[in-house]
Structures are given as structure tokens and as C-alpha cells.
C-alpha positions in Angstrom: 2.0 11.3 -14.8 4.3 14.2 -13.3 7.1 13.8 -11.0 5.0 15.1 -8.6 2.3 12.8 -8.7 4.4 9.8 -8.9 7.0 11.1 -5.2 2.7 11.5 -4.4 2.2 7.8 -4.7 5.5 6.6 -3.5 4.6 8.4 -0.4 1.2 6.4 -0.2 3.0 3.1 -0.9 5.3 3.7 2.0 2.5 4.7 4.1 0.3 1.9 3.3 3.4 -0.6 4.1 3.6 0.5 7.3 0.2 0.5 8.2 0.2 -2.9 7.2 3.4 -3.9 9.1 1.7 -2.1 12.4 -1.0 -3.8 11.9 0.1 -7.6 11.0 1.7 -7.0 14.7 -1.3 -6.8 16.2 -4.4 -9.1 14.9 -4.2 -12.5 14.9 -4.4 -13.3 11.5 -3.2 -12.3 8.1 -6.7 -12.8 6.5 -8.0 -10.0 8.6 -10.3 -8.0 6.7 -8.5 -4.8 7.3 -5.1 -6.2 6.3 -6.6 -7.9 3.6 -8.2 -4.9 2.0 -5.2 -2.9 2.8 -3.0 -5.7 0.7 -5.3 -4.9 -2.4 -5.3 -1.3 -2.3 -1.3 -1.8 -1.9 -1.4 -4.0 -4.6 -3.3 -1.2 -6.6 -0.7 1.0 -6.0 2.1 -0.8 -7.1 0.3 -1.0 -10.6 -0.1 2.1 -10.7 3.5 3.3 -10.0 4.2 0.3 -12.7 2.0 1.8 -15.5 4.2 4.9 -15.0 7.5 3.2 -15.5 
């Protein structure tokens, strides 16, 4: 993976954090689906950035 790719997916970690955060402010639950599924795709991310390491 180049350089490139991998500031690409720190970027969309970042982005995803904060949606999260913005959103855990607002529902009533942290088992929202939205949340949730947002939590996996972070979590999906992560590896990814791992596997580069």
C-alpha cells in the first residue's frame, strides 16, 4: 500500500470517529443500528491500516 493510500485511510478513520462521536450524542443508545454498523466498518479500517504496518 503507498503512502498515499494509507494518509487515504487515516483520513477515513478520523472521519468515521467523528461521525460516530456526533452521533453517540444524539441517539439513545449505543446498540443503534447506525452506530453499530459504523463501529464495524471502523473496526474494518483499523485492520486494514494494521495489515499495513
Amino acid at each position: 500500500m503507498t503512502h498515499q493510500n494509507i494518509l487515504k485511510l487515516k483520513l477515513e478513520i478520523d472521519a468515521i470517529r467523528l461521525t460516530m462521536y456526533v452521533m453517540s450524542t444524539r441517539v439513545n443508545s449505543l446498540a443503534d443500528p447506525l452506530l453499530v454498523q459504523l463501529s464495524q466498518l471502523l473496526d474494518q479500517k483499523l485492520n486494514e491500516l494494521n495489515q499495513c504496518a
